[in-house]
C-alpha positions in Angstrom: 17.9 98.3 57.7 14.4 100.0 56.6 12.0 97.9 58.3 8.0 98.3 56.5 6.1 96.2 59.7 3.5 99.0 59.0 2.6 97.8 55.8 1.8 94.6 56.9 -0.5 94.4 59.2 -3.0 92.4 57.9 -3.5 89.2 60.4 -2.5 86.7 57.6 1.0 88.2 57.4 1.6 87.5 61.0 0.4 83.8 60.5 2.7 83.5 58.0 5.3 84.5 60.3 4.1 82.5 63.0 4.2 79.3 61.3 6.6 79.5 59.3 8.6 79.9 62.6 7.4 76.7 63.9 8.6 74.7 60.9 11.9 76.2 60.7 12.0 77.5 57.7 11.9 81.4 56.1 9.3 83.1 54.7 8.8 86.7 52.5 6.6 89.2 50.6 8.3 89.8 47.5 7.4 91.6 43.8 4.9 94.1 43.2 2.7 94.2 46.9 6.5 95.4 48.4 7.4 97.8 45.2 4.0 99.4 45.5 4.1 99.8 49.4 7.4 102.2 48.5 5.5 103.8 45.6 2.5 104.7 47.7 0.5 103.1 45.3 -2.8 102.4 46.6 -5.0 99.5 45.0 -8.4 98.5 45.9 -7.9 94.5 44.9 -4.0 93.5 45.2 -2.8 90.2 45.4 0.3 88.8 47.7 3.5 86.8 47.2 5.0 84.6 48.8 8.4 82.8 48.8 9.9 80.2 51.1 13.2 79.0 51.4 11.2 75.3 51.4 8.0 74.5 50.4 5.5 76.8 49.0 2.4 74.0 48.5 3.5 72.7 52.3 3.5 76.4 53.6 0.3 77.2 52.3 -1.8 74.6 53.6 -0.8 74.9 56.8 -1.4 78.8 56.9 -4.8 78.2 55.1 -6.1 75.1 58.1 -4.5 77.4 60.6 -6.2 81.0 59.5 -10.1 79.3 58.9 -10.9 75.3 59.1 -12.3 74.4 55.3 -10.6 77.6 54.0 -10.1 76.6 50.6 -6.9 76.2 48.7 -6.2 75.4 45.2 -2.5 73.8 44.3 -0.6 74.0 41.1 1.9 70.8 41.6 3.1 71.5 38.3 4.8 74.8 39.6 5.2 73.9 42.9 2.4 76.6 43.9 -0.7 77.1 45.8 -3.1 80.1 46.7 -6.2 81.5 48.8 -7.9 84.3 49.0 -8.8 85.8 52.5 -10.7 89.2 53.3 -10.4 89.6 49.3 -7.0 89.6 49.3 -5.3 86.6 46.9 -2.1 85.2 48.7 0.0 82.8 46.4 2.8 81.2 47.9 6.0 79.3 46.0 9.3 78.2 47.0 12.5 79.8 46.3 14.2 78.6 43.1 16.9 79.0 40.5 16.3 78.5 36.9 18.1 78.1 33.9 16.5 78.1 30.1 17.3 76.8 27.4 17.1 78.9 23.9 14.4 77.8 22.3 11.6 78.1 25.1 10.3 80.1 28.2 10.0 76.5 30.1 13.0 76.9 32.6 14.3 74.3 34.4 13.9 74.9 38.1 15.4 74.4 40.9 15.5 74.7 45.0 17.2 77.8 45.6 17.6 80.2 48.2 16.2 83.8 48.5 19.1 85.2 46.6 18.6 82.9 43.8 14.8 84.1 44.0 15.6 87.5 43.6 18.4 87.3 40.9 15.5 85.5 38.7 13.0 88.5 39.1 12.4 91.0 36.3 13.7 94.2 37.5 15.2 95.6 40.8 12.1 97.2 41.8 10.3 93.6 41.7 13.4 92.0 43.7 12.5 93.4 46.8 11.5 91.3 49.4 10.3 92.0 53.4 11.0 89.2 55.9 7.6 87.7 57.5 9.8 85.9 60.3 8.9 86.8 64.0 12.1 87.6 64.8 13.1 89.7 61.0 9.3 90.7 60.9 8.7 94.0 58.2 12.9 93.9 57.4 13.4 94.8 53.7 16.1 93.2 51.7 17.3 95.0 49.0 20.5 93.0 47.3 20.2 95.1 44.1 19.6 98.5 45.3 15.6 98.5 43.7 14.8 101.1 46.4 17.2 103.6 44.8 15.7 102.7 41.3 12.5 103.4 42.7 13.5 106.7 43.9 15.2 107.5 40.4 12.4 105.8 38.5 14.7 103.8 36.5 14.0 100.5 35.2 17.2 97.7 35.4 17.1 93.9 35.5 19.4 92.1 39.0 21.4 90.2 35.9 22.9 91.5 33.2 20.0 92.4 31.0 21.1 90.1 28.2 20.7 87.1 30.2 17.2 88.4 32.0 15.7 89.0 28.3 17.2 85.8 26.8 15.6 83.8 29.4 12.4 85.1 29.6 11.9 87.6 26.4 8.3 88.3 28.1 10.3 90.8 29.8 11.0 93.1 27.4 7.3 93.9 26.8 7.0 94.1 30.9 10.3 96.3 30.9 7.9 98.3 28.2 4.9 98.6 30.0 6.1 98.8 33.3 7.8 102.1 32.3 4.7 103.4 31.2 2.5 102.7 33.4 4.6 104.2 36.2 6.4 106.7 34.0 9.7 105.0 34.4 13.0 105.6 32.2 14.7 102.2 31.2 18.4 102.2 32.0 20.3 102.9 29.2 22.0 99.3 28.8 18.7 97.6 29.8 17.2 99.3 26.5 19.9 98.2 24.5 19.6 94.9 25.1 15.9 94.9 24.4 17.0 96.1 21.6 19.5 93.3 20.8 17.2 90.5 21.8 13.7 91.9 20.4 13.6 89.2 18.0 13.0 86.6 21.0 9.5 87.5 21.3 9.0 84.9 18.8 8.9 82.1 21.4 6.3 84.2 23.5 2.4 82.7 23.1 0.6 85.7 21.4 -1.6 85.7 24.7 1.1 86.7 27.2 1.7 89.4 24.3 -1.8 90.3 23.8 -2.1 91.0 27.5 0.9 93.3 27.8 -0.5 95.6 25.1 -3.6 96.2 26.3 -2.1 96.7 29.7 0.1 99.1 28.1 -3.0 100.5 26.1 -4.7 100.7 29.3 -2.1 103.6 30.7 -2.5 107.0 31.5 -0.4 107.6 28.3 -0.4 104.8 26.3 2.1 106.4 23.5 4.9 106.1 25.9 5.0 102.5 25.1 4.2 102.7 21.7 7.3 104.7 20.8 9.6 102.1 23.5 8.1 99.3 21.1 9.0 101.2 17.5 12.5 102.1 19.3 13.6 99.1 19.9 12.4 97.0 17.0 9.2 94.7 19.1 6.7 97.0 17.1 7.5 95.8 13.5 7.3 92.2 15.3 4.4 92.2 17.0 2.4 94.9 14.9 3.3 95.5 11.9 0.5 97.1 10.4 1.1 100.1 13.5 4.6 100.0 12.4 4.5 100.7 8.6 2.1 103.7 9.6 5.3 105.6 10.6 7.1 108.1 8.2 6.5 110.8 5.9 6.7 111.0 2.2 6.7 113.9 0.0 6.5 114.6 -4.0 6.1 117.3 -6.0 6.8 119.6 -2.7 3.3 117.7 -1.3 4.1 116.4 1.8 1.4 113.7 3.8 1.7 114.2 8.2 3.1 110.8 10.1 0.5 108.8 10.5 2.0 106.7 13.3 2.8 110.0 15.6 -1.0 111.0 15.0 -2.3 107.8 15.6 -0.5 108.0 19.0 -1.5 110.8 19.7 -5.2 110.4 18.8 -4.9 107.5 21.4 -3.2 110.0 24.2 -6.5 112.5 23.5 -9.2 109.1 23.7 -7.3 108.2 26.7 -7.7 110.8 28.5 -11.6 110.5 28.0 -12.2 106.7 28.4 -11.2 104.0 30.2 -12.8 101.2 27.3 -9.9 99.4 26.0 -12.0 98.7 22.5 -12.0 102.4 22.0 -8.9 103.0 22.9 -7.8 100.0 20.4 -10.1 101.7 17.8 -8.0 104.9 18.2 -5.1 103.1 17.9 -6.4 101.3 14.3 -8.6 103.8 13.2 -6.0 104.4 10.1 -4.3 101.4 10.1 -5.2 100.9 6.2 -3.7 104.1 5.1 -0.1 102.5 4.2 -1.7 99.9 1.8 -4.3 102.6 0.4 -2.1 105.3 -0.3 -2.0 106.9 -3.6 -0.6 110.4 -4.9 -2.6 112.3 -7.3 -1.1 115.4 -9.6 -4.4 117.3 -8.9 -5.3 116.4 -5.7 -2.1 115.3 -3.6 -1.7 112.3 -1.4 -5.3 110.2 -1.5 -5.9 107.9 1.5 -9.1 106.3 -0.1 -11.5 104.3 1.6 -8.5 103.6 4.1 -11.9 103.3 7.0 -13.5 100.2 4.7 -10.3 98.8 3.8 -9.0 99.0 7.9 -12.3 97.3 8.8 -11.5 94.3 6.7 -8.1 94.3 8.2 -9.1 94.2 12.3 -10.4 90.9 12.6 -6.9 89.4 10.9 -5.0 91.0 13.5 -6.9 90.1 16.3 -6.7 86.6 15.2 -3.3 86.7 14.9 -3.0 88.7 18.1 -5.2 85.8 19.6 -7.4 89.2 20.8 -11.2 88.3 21.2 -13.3 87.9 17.6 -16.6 88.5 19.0 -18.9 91.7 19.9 -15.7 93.7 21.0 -13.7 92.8 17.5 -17.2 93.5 15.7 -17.2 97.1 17.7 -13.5 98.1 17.2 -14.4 97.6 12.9 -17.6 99.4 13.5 -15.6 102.6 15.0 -12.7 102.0 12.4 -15.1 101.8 9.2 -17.6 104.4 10.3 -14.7 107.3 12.5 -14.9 109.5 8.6 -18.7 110.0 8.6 -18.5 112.8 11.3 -15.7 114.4 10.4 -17.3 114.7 6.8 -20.4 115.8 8.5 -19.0 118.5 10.5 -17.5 119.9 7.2 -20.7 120.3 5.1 -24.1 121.1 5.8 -25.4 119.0 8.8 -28.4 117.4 7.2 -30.8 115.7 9.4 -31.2 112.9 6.7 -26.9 112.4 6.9 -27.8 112.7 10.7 -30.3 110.2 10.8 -27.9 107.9 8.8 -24.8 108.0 10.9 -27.4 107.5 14.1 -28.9 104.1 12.2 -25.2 102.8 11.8 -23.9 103.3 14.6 -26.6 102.8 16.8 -25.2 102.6 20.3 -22.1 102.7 19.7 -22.2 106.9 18.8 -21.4 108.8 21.7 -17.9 106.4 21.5 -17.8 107.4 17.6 -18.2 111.1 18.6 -15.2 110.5 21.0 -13.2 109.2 18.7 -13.9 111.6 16.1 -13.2 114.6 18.6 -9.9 112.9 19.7 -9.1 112.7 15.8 -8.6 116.2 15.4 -5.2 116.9 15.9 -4.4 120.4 13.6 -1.5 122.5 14.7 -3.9 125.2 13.6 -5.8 126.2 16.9 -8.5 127.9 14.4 -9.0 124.6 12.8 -9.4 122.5 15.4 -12.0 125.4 17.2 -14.0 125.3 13.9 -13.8 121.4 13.7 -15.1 121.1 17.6 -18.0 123.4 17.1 -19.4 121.5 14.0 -18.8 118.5 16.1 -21.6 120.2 18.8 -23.8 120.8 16.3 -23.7 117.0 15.1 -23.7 115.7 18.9 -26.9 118.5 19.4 -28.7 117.4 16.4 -28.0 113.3 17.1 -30.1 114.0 20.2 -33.2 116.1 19.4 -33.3 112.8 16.2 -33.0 110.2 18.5 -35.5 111.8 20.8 -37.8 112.5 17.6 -37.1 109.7 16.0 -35.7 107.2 17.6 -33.7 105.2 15.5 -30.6 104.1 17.8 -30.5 100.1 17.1 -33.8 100.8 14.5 -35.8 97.9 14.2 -38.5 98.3 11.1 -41.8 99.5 12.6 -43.5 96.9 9.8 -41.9 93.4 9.9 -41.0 91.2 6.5 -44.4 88.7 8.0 -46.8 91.7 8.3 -46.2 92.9 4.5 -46.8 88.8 3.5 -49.7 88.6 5.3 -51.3 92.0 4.2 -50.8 91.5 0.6 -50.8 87.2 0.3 -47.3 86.7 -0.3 -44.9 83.8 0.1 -41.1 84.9 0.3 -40.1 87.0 -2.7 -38.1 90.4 -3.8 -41.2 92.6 -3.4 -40.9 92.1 0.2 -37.4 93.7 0.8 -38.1 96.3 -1.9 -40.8 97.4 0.7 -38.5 96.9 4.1 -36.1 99.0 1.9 -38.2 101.8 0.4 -39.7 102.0 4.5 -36.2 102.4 6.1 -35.2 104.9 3.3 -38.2 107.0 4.0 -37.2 107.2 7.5 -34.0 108.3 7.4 -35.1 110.9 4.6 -37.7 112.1 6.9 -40.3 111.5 4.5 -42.7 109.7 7.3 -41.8 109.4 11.1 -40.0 106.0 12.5 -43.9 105.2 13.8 -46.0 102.2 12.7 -48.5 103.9 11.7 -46.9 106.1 9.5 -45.2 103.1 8.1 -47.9 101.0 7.3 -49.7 103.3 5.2 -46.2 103.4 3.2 -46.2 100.1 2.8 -49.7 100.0 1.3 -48.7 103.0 -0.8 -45.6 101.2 -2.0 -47.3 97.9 -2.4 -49.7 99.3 -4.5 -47.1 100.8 -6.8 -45.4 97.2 -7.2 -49.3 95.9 -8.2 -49.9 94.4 -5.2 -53.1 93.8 -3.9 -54.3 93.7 -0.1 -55.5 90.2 0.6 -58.9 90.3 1.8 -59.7 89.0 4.9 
């Protein structure tokens, strides 16, 4: 029997131990803290499980008075669960249980159970594992379903049959999902199927327990693993179906268009590998989410994908309500990259202007360097030529973007003459002539006429003022 006693040498483990000793009843580490001992995964913050074959709420306030008097605890009667945190470490404690569910909801009904019944209701094999804390037992590792070997073969299989495990809780599915990417897992073969079978489940799952597994799965070393487990087995055109219909090719007239859902995948794998901000990363993901619903084929020109970066700005904020994703700066910054990731691309295939330059820096403010690393990620040619030319225009762009913004600067511009100074210099109340001004101002910026100085600008404005018959109110 593989014993781990080296893994758990933190003092609260022993406590555990110790008292659960003196009130007779058992006591174990199970879940993820055991399955990443075995995986040699190292985390700076982890938290611990706990199960007891008795009380969970009783165990932990007794370990918590014991460890430091006042050491505070916070109980969830509801579930039969309590928690602290000591030396950083979050140790949540429950006792063992059975559950059934019934069909229509994730609520099971619970039961005392024993560690076996504990383990049968875990997700997978590799989060059944569970070491004794039990003077006598302590470090022992029970294994019932063999996760140990699934780790070593980095397969992912459910205790129960998989039918049952995803019927009960269809959360599973997307765990099963992003579980196997984030570790690089295979799901078993009959595991899959059944996803497969059941994928229509996720209906009963809150779109914030949903929400949360995507962005974990977005959050991967390689988030297209999961994306093409979620297409397989049918969750994709559930969940998102805008990503979904982005898949497949279409050809007329012998004029063929590339798969936009394997770019877009792997536009996100290239972003990835570059940034750890989820918003980009979900900007890569929807950066041509409008290009089913804007497609067009034209005899001259072939397939047309216009104004698919307006028309998939407009369509972010709906899906992030319905994905019950955040609608506030970060919603606001994913649209920004998804409307403005064609203005560098066009840029790098003309002339770099400064005045086009000093236009993309004005909209996107500072928010660029992430809009250059999308744009860079968003070449994906087969021709190495193509993609060598494309990178090297891209330079030029990022070059020029910084000798502007250190001439010029114009990231997050604010008008060097404000809408009150050009009232007060010429006697106005509120009226059109003021924003023609702002506008003709900001326009002779970003066309270099004058520099982004108030100096410069306020002899504009008199300039322009006079042009609209304005006089300067004497003072």
């Amino acid at each position: 029997m593989q014993n781990l006693k080296e893994y758990i040498s933190h003092p609260v483990f022993a406590e555990i131990g110790k008292i659960s000793d003196l009130t007779g009843v058992k006591s174990y580490v199970v879940g993820g803290f055991v399955r990443d001992i075995l995986l040699g995964r190292k985390k700076e913050e982890f938290d611990v499980d706990v199960v007891t074959v008795g009380s969970g709420i009783e165990l932990a306030t007794k370990v918590a008075a014991s460890l430091r008097p006042g050491l505070k605890i916070s109980v969830f009667h509801n579930f039969g669960t309590a928690m602290f945190r000591f030396d950083e470490i979050e140790f949540e404690f429950v006792g063992a249980r059975k559950e059934s569910y019934r069909s229509e909801s994730r609520k099971p009904i619970v039961e005392d159970g024993t560690l076996e019944d504990d383990q049968k209701r875990r997700d997978f094999t590799i989060n059944a594992l569970a070491i004794c804390l039990n003077t006598d037992r302590f470090g022992e590792l029970l294994d019932p379903f063999d996760g140990v070997k699934d780790l070593e073969d980095k397969i992912l299989r459910t205790p129960l049959a998989p039918e049952i495990t995803f019927s009960d809780d269809p959360l599973r599915m997307m765990r099963a999902i992003r579980f196997a990417t984030q570790l690089d897992f295979i799901i078993e073969e009959n595991t899959l199927a059944a996803i497969e079978s059941q994928c229509k489940r996720i209906g009963i799952v809150s779109k914030e327990r949903i929400s949360d597994e995507i962005n974990k799965i977005m959050l991967s070393p390689k988030p297209s693993v999961g994306f093409k487990l979620l297409e397989r087995t049918g969750l994709l055109a559930l969940i998102l179906p805008e990503v979904q219909k982005l898949k497949g090719r279409e050809t007329r007239n012998g004029i063929g268009h590339k798969d936009n859902f394997y770019h877009t995948l792997e536009v996100l794998d290239r972003i990835s590998k570059n940034t750890e901000n989820l918003w980009l990363r979900w900007s890569a993901l929807l950066h041509d989410i409008a290009k089913p619903v804007t497609k067009r084929f034209d005899e001259r020109l072939g397939w047309t994908f216009h104004a698919h970066n307006f028309v998939g700005e407009k369509m972010v904020p709906k899906m992030f309500d319905r994905l019950k994703l955040p609608l506030n700066e970060k919603c606001k910054y994913v649209q920004k990259m998804v409307s403005l990731h064609m203005r560098p691309i066009v840029l790098s295939e003309e002339e770099v202007t400064d005045s086009a330059v000093r236009r993309l820096l004005f909209d996107a403010g500072d928010d660029i360097d992430d809009l250059m690393t999308l744009c860079e990620a968003d070449i994906t040619s087969k021709n190495p030529d193509k993609v060598t030319r494309y990178l090297a225009n891209f330079q030029v762009v990022r070059d020029k973007l910084k000798d502007i913004e250190e001439r010029d600067a114009l990231r997050n511009f604010q008008p060097p003459v404000t809408g009150e100074l050009i009232m007060e210099t010429f006697g106005l109340n509120p009226c059109r002539e003021i924003g023609i001004i702002k506008s003709a101002i900001k326009e002779a910026i970003l066309e270099g006429e004058i520099h982004n100085n108030y100096d410069e600008a306020y002899q504009f404005m008199l300039t322009k003022g006079q042009e609209l018959g304005l006089k300067v109110r004497e003072s």
